[in-house]
PDB file of N, CA, C and O in Angstrom:
ATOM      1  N   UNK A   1     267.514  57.973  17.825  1.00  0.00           N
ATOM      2  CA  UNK A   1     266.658  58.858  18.591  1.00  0.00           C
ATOM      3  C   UNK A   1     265.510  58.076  19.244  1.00  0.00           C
ATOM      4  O   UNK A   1     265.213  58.300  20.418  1.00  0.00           O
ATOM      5  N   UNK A   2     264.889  57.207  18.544  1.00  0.00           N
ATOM      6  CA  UNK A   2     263.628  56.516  18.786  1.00  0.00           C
ATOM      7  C   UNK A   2     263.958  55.207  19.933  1.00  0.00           C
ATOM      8  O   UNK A   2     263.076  54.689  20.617  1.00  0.00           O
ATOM      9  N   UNK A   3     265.597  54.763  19.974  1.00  0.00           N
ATOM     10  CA  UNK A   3     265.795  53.598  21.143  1.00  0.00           C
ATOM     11  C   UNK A   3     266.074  55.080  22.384  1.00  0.00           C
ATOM     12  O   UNK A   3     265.682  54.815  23.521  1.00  0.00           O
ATOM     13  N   UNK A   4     266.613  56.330  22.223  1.00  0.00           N
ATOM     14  CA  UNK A   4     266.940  57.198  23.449  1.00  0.00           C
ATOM     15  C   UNK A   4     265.462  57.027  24.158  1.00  0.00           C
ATOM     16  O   UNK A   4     265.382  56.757  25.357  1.00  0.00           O
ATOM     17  N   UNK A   5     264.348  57.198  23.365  1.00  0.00           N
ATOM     18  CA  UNK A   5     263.159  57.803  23.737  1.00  0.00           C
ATOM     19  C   UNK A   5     262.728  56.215  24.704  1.00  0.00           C
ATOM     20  O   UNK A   5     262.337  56.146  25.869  1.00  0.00           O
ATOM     21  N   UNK A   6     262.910  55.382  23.978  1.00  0.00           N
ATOM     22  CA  UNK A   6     263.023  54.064  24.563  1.00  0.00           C
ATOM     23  C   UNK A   6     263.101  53.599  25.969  1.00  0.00           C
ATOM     24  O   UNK A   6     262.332  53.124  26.805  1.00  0.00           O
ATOM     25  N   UNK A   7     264.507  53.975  25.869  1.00  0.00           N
ATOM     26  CA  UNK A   7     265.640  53.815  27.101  1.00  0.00           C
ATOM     27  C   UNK A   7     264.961  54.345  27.875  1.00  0.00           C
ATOM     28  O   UNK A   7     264.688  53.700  28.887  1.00  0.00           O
ATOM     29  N   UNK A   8     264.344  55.889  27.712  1.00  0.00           N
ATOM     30  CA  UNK A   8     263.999  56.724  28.822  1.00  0.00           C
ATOM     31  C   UNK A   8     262.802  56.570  29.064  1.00  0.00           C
ATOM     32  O   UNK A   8     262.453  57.512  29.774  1.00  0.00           O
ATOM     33  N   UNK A   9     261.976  55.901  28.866  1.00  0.00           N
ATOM     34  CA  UNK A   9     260.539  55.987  29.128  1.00  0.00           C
ATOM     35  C   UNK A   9     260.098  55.410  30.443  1.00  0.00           C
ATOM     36  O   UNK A   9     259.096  55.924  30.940  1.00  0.00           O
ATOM     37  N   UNK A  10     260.573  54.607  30.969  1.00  0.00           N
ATOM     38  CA  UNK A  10     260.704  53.901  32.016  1.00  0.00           C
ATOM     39  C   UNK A  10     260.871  54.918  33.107  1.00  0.00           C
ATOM     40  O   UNK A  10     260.121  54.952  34.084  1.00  0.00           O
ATOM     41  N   UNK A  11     261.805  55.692  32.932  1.00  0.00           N
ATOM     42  CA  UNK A  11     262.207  56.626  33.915  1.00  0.00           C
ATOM     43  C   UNK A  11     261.480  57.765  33.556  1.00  0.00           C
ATOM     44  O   UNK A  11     261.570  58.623  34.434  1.00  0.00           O
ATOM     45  N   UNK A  12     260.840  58.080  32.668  1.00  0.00           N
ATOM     46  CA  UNK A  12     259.722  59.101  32.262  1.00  0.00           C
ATOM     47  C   UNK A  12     258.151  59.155  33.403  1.00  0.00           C
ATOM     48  O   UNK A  12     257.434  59.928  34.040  1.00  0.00           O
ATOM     49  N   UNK A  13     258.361  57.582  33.008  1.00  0.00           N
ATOM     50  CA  UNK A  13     256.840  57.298  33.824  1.00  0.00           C
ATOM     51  C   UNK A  13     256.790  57.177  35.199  1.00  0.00           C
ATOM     52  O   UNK A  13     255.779  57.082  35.895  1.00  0.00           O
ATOM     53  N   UNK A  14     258.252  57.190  35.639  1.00  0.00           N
ATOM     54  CA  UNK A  14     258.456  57.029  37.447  1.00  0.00           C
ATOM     55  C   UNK A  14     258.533  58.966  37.790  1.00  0.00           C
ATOM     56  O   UNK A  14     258.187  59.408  38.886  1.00  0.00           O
ATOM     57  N   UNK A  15     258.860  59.566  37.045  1.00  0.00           N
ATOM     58  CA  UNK A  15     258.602  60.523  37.418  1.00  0.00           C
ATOM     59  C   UNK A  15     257.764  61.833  37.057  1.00  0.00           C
ATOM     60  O   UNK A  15     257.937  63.019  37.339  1.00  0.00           O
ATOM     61  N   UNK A  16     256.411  60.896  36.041  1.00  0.00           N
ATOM     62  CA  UNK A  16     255.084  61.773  36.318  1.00  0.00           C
ATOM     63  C   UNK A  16     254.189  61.469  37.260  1.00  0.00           C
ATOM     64  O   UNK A  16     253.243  62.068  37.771  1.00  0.00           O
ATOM     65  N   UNK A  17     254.743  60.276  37.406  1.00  0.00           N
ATOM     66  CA  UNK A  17     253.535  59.664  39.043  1.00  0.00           C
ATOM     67  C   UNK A  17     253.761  60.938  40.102  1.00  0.00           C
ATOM     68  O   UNK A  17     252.737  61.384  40.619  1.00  0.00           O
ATOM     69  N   UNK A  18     255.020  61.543  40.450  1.00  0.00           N
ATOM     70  CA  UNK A  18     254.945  62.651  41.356  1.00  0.00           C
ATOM     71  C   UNK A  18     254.159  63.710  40.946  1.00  0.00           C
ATOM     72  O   UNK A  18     253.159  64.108  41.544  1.00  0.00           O
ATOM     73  N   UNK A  19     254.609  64.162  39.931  1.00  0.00           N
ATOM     74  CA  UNK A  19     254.467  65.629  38.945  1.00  0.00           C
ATOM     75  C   UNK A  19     252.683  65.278  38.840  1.00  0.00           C
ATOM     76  O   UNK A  19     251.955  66.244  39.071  1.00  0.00           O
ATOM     77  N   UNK A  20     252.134  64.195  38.569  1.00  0.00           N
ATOM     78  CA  UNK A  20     250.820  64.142  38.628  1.00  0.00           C
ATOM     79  C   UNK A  20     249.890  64.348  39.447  1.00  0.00           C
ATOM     80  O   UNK A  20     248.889  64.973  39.099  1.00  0.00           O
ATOM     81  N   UNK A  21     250.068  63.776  40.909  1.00  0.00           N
ATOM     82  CA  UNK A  21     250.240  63.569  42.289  1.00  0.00           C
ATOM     83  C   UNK A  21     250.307  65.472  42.976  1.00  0.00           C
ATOM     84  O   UNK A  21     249.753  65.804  44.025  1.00  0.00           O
ATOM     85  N   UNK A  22     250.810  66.085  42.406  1.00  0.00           N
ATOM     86  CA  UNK A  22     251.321  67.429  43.083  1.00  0.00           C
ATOM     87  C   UNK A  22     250.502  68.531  42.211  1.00  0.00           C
ATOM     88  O   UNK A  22     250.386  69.743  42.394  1.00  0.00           O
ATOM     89  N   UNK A  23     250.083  67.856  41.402  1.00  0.00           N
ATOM     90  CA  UNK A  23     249.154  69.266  40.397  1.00  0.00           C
ATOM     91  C   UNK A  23     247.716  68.675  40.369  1.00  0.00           C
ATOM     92  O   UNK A  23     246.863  69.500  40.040  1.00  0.00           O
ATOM     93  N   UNK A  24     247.150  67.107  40.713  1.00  0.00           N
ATOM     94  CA  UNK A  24     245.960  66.506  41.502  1.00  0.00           C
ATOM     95  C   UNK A  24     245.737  67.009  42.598  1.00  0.00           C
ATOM     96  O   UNK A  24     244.553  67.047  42.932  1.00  0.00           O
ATOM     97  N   UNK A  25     247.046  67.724  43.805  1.00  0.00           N
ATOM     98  CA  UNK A  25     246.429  67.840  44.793  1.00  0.00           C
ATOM     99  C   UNK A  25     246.205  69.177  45.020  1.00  0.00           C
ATOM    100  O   UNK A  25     245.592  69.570  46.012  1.00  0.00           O
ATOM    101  N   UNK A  26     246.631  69.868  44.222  1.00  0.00           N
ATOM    102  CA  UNK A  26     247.127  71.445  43.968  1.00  0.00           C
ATOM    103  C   UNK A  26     245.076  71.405  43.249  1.00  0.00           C
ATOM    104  O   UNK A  26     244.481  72.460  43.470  1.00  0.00           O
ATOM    105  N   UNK A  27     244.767  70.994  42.978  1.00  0.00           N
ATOM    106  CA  UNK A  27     243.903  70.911  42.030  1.00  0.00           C
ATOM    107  C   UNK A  27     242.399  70.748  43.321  1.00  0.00           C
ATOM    108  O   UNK A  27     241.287  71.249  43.484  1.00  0.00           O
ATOM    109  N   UNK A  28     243.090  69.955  43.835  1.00  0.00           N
ATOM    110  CA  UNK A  28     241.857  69.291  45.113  1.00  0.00           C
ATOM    111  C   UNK A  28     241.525  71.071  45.740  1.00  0.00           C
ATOM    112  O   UNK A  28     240.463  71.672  45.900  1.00  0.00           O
ATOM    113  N   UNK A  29     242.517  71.356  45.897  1.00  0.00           N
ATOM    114  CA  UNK A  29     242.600  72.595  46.860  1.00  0.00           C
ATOM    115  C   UNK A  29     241.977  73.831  46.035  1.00  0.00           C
ATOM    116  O   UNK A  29     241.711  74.788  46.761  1.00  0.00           O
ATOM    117  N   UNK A  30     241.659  74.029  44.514  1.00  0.00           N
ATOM    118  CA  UNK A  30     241.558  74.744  43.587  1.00  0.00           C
ATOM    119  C   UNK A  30     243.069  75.753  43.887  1.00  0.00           C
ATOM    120  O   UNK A  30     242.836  76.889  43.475  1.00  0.00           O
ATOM    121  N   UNK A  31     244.239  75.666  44.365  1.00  0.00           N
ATOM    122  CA  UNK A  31     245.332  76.620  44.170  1.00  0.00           C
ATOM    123  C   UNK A  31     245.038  77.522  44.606  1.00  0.00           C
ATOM    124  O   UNK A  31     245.493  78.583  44.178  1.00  0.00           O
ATOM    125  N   UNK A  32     244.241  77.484  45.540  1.00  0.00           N
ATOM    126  CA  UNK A  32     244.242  78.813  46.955  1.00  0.00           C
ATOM    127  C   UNK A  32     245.212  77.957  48.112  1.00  0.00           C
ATOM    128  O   UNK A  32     245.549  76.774  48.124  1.00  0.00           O
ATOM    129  N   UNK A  33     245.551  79.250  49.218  1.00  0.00           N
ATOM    130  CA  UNK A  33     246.121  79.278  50.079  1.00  0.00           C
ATOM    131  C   UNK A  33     244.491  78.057  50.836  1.00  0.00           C
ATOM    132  O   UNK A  33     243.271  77.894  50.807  1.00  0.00           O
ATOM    133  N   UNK A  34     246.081  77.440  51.531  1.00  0.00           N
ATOM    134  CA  UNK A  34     245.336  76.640  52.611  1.00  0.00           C
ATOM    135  C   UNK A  34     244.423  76.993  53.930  1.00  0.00           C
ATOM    136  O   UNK A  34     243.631  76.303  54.572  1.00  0.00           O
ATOM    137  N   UNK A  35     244.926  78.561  54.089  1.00  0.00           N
ATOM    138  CA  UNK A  35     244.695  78.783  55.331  1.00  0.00           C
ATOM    139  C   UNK A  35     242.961  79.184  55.145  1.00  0.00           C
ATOM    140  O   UNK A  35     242.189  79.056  56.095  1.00  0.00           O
ATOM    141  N   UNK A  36     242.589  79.589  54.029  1.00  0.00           N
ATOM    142  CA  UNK A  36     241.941  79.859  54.048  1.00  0.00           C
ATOM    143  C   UNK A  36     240.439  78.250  54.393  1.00  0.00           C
ATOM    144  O   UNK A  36     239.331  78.209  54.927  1.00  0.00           O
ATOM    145  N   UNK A  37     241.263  77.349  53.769  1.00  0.00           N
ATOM    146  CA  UNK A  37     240.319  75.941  54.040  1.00  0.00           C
ATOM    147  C   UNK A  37     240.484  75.956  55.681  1.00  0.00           C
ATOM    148  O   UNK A  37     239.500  76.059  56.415  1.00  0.00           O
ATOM    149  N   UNK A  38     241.159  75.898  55.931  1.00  0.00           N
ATOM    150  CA  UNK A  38     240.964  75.616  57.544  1.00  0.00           C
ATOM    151  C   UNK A  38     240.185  76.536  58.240  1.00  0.00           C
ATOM    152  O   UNK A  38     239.446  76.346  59.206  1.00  0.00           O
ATOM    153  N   UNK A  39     240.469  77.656  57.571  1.00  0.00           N
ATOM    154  CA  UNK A  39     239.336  79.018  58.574  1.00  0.00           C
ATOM    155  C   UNK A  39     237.903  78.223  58.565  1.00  0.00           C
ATOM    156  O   UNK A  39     237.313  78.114  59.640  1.00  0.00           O
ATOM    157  N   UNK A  40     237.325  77.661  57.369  1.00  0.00           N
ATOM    158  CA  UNK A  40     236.195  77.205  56.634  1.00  0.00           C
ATOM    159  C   UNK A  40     235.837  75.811  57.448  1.00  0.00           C
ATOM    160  O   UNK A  40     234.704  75.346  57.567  1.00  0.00           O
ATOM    161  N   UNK A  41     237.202  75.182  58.044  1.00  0.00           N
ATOM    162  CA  UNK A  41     236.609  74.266  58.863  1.00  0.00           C
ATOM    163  C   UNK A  41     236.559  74.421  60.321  1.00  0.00           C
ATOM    164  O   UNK A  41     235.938  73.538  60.913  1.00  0.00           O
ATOM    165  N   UNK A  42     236.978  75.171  60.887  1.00  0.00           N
ATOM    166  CA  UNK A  42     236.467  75.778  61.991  1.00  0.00           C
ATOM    167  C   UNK A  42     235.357  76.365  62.476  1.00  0.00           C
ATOM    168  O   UNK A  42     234.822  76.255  63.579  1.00  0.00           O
ATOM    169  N   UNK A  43     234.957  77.259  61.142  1.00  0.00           N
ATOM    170  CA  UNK A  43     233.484  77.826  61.069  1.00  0.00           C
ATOM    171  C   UNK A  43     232.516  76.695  60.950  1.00  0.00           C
ATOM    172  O   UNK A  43     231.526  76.763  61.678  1.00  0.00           O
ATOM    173  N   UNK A  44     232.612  75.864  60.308  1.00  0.00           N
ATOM    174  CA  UNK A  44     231.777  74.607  60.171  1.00  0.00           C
ATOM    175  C   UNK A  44     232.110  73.610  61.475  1.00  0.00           C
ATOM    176  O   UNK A  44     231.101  73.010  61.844  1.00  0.00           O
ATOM    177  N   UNK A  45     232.990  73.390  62.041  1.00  0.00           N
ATOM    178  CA  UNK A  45     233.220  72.918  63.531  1.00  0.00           C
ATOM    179  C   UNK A  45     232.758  73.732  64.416  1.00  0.00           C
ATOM    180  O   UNK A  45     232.732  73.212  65.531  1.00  0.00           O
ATOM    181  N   UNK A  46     232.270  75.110  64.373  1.00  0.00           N
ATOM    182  CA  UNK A  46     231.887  75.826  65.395  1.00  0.00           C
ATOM    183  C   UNK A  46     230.398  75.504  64.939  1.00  0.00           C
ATOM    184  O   UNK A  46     229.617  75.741  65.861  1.00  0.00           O
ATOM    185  N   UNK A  47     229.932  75.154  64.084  1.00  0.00           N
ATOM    186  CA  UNK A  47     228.265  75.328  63.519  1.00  0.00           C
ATOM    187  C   UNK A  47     227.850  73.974  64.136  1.00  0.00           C
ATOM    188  O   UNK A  47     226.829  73.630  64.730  1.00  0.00           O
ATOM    189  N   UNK A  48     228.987  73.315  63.796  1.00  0.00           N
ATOM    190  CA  UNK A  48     228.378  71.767  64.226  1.00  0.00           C
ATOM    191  C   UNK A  48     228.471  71.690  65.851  1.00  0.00           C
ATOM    192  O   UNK A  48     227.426  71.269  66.346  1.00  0.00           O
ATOM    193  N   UNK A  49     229.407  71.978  66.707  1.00  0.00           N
ATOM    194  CA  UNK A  49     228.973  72.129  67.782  1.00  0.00           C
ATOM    195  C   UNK A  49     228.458  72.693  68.507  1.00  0.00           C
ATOM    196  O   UNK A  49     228.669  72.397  69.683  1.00  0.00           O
ATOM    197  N   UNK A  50     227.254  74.105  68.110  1.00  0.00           N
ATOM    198  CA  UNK A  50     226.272  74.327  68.605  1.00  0.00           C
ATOM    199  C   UNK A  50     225.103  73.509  67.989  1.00  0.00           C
ATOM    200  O   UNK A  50     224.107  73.446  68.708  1.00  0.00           O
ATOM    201  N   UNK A  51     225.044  72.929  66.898  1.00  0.00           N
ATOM    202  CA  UNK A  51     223.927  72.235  67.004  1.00  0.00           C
ATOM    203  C   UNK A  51     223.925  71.146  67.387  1.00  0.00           C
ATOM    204  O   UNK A  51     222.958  70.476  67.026  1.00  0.00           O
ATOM    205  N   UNK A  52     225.063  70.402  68.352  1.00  0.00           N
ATOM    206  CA  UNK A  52     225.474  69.260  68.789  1.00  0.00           C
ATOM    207  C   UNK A  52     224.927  69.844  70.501  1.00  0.00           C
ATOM    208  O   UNK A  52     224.505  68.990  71.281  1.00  0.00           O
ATOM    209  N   UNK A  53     224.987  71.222  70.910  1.00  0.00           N
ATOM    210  CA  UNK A  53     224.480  72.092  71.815  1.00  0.00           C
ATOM    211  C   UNK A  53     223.108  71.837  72.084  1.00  0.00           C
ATOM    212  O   UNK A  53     222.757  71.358  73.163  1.00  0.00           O
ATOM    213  N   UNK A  54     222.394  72.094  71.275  1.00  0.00           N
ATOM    214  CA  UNK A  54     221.110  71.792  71.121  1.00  0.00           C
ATOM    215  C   UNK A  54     220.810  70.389  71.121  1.00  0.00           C
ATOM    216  O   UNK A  54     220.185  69.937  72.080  1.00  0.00           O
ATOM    217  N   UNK A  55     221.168  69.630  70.178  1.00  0.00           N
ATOM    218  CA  UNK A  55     220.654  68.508  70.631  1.00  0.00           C
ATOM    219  C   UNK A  55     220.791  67.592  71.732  1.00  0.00           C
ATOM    220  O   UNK A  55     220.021  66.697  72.082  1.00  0.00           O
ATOM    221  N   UNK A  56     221.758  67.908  72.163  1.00  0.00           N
ATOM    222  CA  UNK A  56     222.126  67.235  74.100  1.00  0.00           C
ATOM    223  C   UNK A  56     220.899  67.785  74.397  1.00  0.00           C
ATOM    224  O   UNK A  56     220.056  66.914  74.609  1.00  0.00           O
ATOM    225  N   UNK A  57     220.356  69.301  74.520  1.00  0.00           N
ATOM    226  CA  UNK A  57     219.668  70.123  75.098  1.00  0.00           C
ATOM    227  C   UNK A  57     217.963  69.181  75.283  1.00  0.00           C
ATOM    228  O   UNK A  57     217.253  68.920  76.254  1.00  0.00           O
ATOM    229  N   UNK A  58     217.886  68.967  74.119  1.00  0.00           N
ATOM    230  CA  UNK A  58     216.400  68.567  73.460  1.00  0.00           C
ATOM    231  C   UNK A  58     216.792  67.395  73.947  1.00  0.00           C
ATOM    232  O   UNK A  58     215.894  66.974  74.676  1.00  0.00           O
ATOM    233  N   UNK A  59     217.718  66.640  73.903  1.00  0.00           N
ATOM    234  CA  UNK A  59     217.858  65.093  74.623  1.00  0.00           C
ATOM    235  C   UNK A  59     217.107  64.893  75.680  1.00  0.00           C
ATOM    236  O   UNK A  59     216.034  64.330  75.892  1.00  0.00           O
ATOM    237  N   UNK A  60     218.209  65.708  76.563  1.00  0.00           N
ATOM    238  CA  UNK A  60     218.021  66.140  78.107  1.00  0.00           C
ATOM    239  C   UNK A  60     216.424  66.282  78.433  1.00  0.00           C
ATOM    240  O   UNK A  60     215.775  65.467  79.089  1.00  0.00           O
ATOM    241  N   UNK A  61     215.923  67.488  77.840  1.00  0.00           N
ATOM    242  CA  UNK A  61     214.681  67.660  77.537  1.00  0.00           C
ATOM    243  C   UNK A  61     213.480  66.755  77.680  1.00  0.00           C
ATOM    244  O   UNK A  61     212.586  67.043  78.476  1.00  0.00           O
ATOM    245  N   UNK A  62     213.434  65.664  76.928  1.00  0.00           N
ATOM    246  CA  UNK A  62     212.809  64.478  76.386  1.00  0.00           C
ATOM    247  C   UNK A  62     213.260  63.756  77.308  1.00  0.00           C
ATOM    248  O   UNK A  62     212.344  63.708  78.129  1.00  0.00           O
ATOM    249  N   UNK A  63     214.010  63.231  77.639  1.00  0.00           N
ATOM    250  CA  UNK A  63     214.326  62.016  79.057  1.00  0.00           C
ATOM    251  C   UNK A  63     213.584  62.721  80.069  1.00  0.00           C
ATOM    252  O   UNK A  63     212.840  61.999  80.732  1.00  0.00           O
ATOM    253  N   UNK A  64     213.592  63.945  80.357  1.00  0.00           N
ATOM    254  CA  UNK A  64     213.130  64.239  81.843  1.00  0.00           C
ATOM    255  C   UNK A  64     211.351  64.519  81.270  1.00  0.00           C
ATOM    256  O   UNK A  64     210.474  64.623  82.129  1.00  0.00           O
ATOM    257  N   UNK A  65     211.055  64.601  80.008  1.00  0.00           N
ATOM    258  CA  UNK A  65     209.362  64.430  79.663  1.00  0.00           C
ATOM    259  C   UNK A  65     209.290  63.135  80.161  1.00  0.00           C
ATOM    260  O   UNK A  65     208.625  62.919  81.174  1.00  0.00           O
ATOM    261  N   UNK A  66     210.029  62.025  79.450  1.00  0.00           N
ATOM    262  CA  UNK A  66     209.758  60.457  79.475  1.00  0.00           C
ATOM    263  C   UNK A  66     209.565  60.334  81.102  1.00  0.00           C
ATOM    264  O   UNK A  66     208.667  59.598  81.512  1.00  0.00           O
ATOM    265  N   UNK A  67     210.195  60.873  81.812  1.00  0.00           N
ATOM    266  CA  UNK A  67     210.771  60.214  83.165  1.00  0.00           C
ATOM    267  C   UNK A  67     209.558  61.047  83.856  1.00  0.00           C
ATOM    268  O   UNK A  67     209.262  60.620  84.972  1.00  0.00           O
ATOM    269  N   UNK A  68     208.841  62.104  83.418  1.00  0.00           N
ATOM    270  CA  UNK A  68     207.546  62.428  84.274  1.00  0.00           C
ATOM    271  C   UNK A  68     206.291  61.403  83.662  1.00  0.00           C
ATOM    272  O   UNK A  68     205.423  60.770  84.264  1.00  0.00           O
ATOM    273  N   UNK A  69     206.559  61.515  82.369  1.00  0.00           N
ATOM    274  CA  UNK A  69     205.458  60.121  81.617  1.00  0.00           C
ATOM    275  C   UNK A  69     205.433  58.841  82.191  1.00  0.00           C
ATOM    276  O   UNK A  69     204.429  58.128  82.190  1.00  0.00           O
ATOM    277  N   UNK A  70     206.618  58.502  82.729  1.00  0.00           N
ATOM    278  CA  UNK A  70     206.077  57.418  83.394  1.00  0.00           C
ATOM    279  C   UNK A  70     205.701  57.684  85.088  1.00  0.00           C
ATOM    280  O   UNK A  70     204.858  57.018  85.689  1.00  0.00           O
ATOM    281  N   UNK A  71     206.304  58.514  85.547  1.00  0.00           N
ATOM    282  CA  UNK A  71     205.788  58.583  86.767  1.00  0.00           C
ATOM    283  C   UNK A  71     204.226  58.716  86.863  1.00  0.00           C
ATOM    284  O   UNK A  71     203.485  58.046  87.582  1.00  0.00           O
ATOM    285  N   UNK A  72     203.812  59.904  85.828  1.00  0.00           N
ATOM    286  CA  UNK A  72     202.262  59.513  86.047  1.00  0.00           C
ATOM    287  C   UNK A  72     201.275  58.630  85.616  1.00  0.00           C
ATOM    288  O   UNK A  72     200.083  58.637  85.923  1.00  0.00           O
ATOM    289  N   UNK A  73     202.121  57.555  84.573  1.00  0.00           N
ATOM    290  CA  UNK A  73     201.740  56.200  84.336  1.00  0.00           C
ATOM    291  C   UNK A  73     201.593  55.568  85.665  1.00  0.00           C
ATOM    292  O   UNK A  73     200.558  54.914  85.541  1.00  0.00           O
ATOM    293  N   UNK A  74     201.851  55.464  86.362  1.00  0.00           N
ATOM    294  CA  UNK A  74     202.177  54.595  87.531  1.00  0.00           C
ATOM    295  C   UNK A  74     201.196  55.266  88.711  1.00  0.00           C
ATOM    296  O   UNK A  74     201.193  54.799  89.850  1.00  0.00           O
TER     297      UNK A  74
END
């Protein structure tokens, strides 16, 4: 019994690397539906590009302060 267990261990350990691998990633996700992560990154891609909105805005803003600051430097 103890050389079967032997024999097989080799081939035991090649196939918890998957089985490990698939309940780690099951795990990453907490075992909810996916769709719901992606809704979550869209909402956060929509947040980030209005405040990516704004800051062009305030950029824009500030270059055309700078660009009267120096005109009346001069």
């Amino acid at each position: 019994m103890l050389q079967i267990i032997a024999s097989l261990a080799p081939y035991l350990l090649i196939l918890v690397c998957p089985l490990m691998m698939i309940f780690m990633m099951r795990g990453m996700h907490g075992g909810h539906n996916m769709h719901g992560g992606h809704n979550m990154k869209s909402q956060d891609m929509i947040r980030q590009d209005e405040e990516i909105a704004q800051l062009k805005a305030k950029n824009e803003q500030m270059a055309k302060d700078l660009a009267e600051l120096k005109v009346k430097r001069k």
